[in-house]
Phi, psi and omega in degrees: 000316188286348175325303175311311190302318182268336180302305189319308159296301162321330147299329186265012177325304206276307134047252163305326184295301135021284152280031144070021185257029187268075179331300171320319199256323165311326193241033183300080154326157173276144173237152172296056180279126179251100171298147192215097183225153163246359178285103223246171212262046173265306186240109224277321213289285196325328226254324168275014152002258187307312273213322199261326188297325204282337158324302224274348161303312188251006140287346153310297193157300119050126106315114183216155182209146205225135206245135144208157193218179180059207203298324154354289220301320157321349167291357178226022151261128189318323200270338168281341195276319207296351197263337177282112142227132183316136179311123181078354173295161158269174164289194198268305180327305189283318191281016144283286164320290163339283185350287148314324204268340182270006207036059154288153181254121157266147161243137181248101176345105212307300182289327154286359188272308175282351175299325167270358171094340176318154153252148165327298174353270206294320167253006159300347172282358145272356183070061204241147186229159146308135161254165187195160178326306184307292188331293192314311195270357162288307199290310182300316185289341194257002203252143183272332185216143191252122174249075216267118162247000000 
């Protein structure tokens, strides 16, 4: 019986919405979101994710700060990010410009940025900083939501 009772309600979620009876949406906070990706210009789509989500997060409203490590971190010499592109996408360069241009803050794993050659350089075009353990374990702590691509 109470199954019922509850299937019953879920229908009339929408409904309510309908009639504008939605708390939820009245009282929407901005949330802290940390995007977390290793996907590299190996594989183009995986490789805009974190980059296209963390827009449209933060075209929401949304605070986001974007972590990459491994093979990512090559998304931030200019000339790889403007050559990756995702199936039906811009490249990874224009949602990087956005990006910027909204000041999300990306980090590139300090050691993985040298293992591969990233530059200061290669993350000033983005307003991109090095990251390191301790930075990694800040962004988990300050963050509401974890975002792994």
């Amino acid at each position: 019986m109470s199954r019922r009772n509850a299937l019953s309600q879920l229908a009339a979620i929408p409904l309510m919405m309908a009639a504008g009876t939605s708390v939820a949406a009245e009282t929407k906070l901005p949330l802290k979101i940390m995007m977390k990706s290793a996907w590299g210009s190996d594989d183009p789509t995986k490789a805009a994710f974190p980059f296209s989500h963390a827009l449209a997060l933060a075209e929401a409203g949304h605070e986001v700060q974007i972590y990459l490590l491994g093979e990512a971190v090559v998304l931030m010499r200019k000339v790889v990010a403007d050559a990756v592109t995702p199936v039906g996408w811009p490249t990874v360069g224009e949602f990087l410009n956005k990006l910027s241009a909204k000041h999300v803050q990306i980090y590139a794993c300090g050691a993985c940025s040298r293992a591969r050659a990233v530059t200061e350089t290669d993350l000033a075009n983005y307003g991109a900083k090095f990251g390191s353990p301790p930075i990694f374990v800040s962004l988990v702590e300050w963050a509401d939501h974890i975002i792994t691509e």
